[in-house]
C-alpha positions in Angstrom: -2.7 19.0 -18.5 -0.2 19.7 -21.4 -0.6 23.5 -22.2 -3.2 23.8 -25.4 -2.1 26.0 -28.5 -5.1 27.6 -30.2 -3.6 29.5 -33.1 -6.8 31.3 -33.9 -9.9 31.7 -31.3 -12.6 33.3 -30.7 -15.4 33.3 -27.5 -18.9 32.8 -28.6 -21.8 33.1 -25.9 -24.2 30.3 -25.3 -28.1 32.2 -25.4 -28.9 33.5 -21.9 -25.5 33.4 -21.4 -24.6 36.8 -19.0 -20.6 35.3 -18.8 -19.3 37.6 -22.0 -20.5 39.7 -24.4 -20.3 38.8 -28.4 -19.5 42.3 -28.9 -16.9 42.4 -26.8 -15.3 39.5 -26.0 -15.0 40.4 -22.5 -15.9 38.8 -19.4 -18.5 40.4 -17.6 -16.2 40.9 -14.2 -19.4 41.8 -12.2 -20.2 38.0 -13.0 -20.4 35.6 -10.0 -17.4 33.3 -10.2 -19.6 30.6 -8.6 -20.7 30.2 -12.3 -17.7 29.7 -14.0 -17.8 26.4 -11.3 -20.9 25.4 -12.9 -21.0 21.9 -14.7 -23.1 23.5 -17.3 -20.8 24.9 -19.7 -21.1 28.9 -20.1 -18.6 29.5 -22.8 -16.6 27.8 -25.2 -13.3 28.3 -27.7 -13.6 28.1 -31.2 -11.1 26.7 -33.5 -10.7 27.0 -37.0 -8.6 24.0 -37.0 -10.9 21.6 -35.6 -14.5 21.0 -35.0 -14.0 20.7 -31.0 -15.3 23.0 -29.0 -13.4 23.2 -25.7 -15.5 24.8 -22.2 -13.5 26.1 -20.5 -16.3 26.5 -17.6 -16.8 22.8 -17.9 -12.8 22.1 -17.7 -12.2 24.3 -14.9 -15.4 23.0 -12.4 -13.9 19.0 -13.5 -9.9 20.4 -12.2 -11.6 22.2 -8.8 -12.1 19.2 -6.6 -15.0 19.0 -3.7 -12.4 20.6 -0.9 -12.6 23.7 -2.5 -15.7 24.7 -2.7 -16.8 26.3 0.6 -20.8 27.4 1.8 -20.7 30.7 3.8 -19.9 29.4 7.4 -22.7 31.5 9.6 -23.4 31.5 13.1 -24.2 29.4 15.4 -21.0 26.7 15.1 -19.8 23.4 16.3 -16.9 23.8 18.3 -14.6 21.0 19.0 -12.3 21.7 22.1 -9.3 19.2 22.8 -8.7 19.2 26.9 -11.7 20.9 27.5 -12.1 19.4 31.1 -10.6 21.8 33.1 -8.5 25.1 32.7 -8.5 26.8 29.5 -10.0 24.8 27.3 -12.7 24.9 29.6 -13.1 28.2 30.0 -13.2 28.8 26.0 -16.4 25.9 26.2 -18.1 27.9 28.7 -17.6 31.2 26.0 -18.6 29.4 23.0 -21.6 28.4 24.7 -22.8 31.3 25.9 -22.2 32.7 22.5 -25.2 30.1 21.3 -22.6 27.9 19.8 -22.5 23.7 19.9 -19.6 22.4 21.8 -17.6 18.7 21.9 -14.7 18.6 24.9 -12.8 15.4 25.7 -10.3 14.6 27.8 -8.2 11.4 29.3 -10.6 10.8 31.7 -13.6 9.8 31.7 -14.6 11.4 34.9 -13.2 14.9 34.1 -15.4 14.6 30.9 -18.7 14.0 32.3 -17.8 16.6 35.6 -17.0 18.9 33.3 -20.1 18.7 31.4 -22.2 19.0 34.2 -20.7 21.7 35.6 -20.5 23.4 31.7 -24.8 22.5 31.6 -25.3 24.3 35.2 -23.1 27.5 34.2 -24.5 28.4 31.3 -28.2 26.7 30.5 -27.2 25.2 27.6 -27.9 21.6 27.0 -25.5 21.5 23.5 -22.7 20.2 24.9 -20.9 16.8 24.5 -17.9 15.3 25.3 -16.0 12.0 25.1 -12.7 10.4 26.4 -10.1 10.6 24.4 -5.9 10.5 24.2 -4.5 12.7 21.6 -1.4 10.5 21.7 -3.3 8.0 20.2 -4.2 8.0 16.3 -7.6 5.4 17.2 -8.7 7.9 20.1 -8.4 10.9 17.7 -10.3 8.9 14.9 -13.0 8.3 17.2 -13.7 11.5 18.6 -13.8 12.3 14.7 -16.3 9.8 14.7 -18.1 11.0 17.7 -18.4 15.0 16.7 -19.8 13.6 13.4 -22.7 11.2 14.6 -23.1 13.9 17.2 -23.0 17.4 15.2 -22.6 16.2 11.3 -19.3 19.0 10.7 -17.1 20.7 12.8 -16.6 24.8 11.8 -13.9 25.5 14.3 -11.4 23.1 15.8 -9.4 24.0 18.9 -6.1 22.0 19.5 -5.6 22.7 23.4 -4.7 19.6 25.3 -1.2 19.7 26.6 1.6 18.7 29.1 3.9 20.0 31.6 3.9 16.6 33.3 3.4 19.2 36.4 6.9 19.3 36.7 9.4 22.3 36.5 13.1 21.2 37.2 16.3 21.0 35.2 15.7 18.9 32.3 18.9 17.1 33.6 16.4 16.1 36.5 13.9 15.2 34.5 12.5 11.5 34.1 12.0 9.7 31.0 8.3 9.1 31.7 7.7 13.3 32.1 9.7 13.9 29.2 7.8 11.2 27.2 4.4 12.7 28.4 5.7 16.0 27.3 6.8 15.5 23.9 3.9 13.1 23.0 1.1 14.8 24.3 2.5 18.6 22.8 4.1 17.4 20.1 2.7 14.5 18.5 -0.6 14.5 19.7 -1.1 18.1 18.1 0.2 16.5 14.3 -2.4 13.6 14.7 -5.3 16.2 15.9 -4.5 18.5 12.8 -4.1 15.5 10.6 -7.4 14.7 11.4 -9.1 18.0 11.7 -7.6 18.2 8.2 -9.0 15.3 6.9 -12.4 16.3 8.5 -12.8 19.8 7.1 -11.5 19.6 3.6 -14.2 17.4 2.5 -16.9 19.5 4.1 -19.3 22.1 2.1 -18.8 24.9 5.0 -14.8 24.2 5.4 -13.3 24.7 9.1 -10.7 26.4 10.8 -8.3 24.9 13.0 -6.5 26.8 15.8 -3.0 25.9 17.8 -2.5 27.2 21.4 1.0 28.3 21.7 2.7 28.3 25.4 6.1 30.1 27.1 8.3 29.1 24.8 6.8 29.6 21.1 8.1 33.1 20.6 11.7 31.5 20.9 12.7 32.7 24.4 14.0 30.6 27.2 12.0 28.6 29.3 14.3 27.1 32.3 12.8 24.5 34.3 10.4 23.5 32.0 12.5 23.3 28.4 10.9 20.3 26.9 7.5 22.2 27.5 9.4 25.1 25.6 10.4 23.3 22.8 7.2 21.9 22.4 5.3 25.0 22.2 8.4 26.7 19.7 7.5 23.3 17.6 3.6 24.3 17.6 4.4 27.6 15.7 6.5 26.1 13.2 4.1 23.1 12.6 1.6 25.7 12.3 3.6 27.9 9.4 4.3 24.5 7.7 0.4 23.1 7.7 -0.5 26.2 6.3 2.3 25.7 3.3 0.9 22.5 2.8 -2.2 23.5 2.6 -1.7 26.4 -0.1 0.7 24.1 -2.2 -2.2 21.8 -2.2 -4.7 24.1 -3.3 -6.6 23.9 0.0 -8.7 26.8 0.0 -11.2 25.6 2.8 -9.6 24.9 5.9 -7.2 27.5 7.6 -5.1 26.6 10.4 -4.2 29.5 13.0 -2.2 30.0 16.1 -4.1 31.0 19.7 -1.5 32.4 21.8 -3.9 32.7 25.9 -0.8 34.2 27.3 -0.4 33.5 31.1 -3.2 31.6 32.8 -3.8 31.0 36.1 -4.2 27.4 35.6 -3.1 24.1 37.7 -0.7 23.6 34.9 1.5 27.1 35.7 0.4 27.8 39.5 2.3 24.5 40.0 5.6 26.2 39.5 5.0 29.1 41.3 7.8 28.1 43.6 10.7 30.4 42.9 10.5 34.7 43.3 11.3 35.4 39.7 8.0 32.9 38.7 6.0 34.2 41.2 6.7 37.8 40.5 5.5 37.0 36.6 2.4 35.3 37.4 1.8 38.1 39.9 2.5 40.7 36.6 1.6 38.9 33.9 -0.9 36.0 34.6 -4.6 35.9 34.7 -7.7 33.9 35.4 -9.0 31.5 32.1 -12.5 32.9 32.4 -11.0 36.4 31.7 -8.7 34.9 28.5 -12.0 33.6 27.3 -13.8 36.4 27.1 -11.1 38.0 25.1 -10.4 35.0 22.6 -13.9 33.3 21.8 -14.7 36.6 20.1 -11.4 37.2 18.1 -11.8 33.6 17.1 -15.7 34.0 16.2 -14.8 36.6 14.1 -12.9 34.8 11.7 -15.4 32.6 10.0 -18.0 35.8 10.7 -16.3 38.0 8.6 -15.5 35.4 5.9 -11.8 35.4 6.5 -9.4 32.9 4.5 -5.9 34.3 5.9 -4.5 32.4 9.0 -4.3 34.5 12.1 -2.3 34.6 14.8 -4.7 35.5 17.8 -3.3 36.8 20.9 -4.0 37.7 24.4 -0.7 38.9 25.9 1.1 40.6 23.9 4.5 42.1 23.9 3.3 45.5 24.8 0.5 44.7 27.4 3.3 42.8 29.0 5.5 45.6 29.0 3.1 47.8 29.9 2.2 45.6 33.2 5.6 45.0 34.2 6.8 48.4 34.0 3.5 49.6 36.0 4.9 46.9 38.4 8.5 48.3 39.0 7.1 52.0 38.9 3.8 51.8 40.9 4.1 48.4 42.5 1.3 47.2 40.5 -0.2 43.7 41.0 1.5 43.0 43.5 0.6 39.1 45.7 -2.2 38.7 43.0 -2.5 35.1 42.9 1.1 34.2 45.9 2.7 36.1 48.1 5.8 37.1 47.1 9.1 37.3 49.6 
């Protein structure tokens, strides 16, 4: 809209009107702002030059479109967990549902889903829990478990992007075969844009809004990660994707869905105990590692938080960090701390 001189104006209330005072002129800042949003218009300018009135109220709730208005996002929520079969993303399903919250996990396989769900019913008594196959490679399979968490839950409040690859192999990349390396990148890589994509889509056009979180891995702080580099580059690419979403976002004027960064650290999962295979890996599992269901415990709470506490700021969660790990490594070379934890070292 082309900026609008007014040479000479003045505010005049509308009766019952608490928005400004005619003696004034002043807006009443202890006013809720969810009125000015209001399609009933509160105020209006006056112009000498013409008979128009112009509400301003009226303008501003017809330039705010649906995906910014957001409902207060209360507990319980509906949780939507990418690779939730098995390892962490199982682990955080088993959390949320203790904490009374609704849960959706998929996986590749069929069979993991519905094992997983069983087990996830027996564990913790809840019967709120649903799952469904599903490729995050694949634009369709992520449109359908869309589809799915809707018929199944109406809205999703916090979306967890989790599924990942190692192609369970740690070698030189020069040893590498087209087919891991392809697994890799798709799965971490491009099956994380097309989940956020989605989850985008979803959330924006929903009263309460969502929040959408990224599990980093060894490589997103920018270090090395030998044996495993397409894994790292992956996981340095889920940071920056992050950083850029959330760009996009604000240049859009998305107020209502925040996209964070979940950063579980080490975890003793099938995924990293298969390259325990050398001393200096084994001596940082040993150190550094530990069990999902104790990353859980830590994480579902932090991420809980955020839509508890009304929080529109992305986040960058984390389990490990830089001085834990220090901490534990140098209680290691001192004290001989944690020692043959999880392998026996040479």
């Amino acid at each position: 809209m082309a900026e609008m001189s007014v040479p000479t104006a003045s505010l005049q209330s509308f009766p019952k009107s608490p928005l400004c005072s005619p003696s004034t002129r002043k807006f009443n800042s202890s006013y809720d702002r969810s009125t000015i949003l209001s399609p009933i218009p509160r105020f209006c300018l006056i112009s000498k030059y013409n008979s128009f009135r112009f509400c301003a109220a009226a303008v501003k709730a017809a330039s705010s479109p649906r995906r910014n208005t957001k409902e207060p996002m209360l507990p319980p929520y509906n949780v939507l967990i990418t690779g939730g079969s098995k390892g962490i993303g199982y682990a955080l399903a088993k959390e949320f549902l203790k904490a009374g919250d609704s849960v959706i996990i998929c996986s590749r396989s069929d069979e993991r889903v519905v094992s997983a769900l069983d087990k996830l019913r027996v564990e913790t008594g809840k019967q709120h829990v649903w799952g469904t196959k599903c490729d995050v490679r694949e634009g369709d399979d992520v449109k359908n478990l869309v589809a799915f968490a809707k018929q199944k839950l109406k809205y999703i409040d916090i979306w967890i992007n989790n599924a990942g690859s190692n192609a369970y192999s740690f070698k030189p990349l020069a040893e590498a075969s087209d087919e891991d390396l392809i697994q890799v990148v798709t799965t971490n890589t491009l099956g994380l844009m097309i989940c956020c994509r989605e989850a985008i889509n979803l959330m924006q056009n929903q009263p309460r809004g969502g929040h959408i979180f990224n599990i980093d891995g060894a490589g997103s702080d920018g270090r090395p990660t030998p044996r495993f580099a397409a894994y790292g580059a992956t996981k340095r690419s889920v940071v920056h994707l992050t950083k850029s979403l959330q760009a996009e976002l604000e240049m859009q004027d998305v107020k209502n869905v925040i996209v964070h960064n979940l950063s579980p650290g080490m975890v003793t999962t099938d995924l990293l105990m298969s390259g325990a295979n050398t001393k200096q890996a084994k001596f940082f599992i040993n150190v550094l590692a530990e069990p999902a269901d104790v990353v859980a415990e830590y994480l579902v709470p932090n991420i809980r938080s955020i839509p508890t506490n009304g929080s529109t700021k992305a986040t960058y969660i984390r389990f490990l960090t830089g001085l834990k790990a220090y901490s534990q490594i140098f209680s290691r070379i001192a004290f001989g701390a944690r020692r043959n934890r999880y392998v026996l070292e040479d």
